[in-house]
C-alpha positions in Angstrom: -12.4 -18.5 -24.5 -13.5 -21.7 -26.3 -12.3 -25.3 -25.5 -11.8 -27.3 -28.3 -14.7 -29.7 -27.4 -17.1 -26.8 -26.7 -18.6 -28.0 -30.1 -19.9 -31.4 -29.2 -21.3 -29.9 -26.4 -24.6 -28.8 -28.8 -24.0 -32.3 -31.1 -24.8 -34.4 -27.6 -27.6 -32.1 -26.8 -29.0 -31.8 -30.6 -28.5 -35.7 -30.9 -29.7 -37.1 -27.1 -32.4 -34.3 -25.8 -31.6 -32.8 -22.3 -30.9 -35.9 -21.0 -27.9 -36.9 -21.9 -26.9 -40.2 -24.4 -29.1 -43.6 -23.2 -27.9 -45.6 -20.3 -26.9 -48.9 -20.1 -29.3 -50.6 -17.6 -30.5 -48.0 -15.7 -32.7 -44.5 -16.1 -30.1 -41.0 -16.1 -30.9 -38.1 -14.6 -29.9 -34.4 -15.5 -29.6 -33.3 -12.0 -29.4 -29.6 -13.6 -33.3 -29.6 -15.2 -34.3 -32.3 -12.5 -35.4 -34.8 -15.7 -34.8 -38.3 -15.2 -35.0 -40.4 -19.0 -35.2 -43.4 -19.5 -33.0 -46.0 -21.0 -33.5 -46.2 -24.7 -34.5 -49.4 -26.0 -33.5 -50.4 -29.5 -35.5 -54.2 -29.1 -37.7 -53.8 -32.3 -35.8 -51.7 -34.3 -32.6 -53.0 -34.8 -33.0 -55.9 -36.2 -30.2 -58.7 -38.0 -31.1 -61.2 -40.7 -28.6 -63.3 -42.2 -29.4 -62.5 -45.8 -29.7 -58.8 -45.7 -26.4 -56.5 -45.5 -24.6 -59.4 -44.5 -25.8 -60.1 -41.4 -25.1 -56.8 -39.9 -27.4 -54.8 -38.0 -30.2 -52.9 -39.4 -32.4 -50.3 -39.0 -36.6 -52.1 -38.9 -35.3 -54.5 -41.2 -34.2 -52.1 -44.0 -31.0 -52.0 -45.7 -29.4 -49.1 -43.5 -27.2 -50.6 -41.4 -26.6 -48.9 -38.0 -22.8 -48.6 -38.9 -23.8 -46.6 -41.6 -26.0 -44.0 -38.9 -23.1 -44.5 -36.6 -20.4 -43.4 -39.2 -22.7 -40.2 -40.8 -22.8 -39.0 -37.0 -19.2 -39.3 -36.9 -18.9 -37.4 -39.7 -20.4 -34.8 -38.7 -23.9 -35.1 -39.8 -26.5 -33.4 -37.7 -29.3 -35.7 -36.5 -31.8 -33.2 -38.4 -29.2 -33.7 -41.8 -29.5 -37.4 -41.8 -33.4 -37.2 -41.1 -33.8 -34.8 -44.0 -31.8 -37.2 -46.1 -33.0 -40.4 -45.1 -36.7 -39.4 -44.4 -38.1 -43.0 -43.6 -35.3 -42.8 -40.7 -36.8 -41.3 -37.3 -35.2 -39.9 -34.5 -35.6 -43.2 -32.7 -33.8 -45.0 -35.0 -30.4 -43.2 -34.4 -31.3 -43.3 -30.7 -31.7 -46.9 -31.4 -28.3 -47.0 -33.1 -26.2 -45.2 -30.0 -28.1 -47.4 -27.9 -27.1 -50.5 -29.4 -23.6 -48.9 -29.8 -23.1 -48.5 -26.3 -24.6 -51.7 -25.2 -22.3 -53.4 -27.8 -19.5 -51.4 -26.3 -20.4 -52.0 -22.4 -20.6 -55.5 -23.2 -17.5 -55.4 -24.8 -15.8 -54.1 -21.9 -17.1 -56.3 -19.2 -16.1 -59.4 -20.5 -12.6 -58.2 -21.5 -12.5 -56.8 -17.6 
């Protein structure tokens, strides 16, 4: 019998690789294929300029913001979909994006804790 989530299931695997999404400050291991990844780094790719998309951040400086990558994941969009439509985007970038997404989102957390 299915779960409901059985689904995102193949969109974490299809978007983060057999490792799981990035860490926060450490390297992750998936104890079931004995892998340990490390953390993702999105210094160098994200990047914010105060004239460009209004100041929000961007993908190496072009005008594809990582809300935008963010909000065609939560769509639905496969990574694969949004590489085949954006084809100057790489997977890097969107692993950029979560990344910064979950840095943003750790950071968030700590200093409202």
């Amino acid at each position: 019998m299915k779960r409901p989530t059985d689904h995102l299931a193949a969109v974490r695997v299809s978007i983060f690789g057999p490792c799981g999404p990035p860490p926060g400050d450490a390297g992750m291991v998936d104890r079931s294929a004995g892998l340990e990844c490390p953390p993702m780094s999105y210094e160098g790719i994200i990047t914010i300029e105060s004239g460009k998309r209004g100041g929000q951040p961007c993908i190496r400086g072009m005008r594809i913001t990582v809300y935008d990558v963010l909000s065609y994941l939560a769509s639905g969009m496969t990574e694969q979909e949004i590489l085949d439509d954006f084809p100057y985007l790489t997977r890097e970038d969107i692993l950029a994006c979560l990344s910064y997404a979950a840095e943003r989102e750790h950071r968030m957390l700590v200093s409202n804790g």
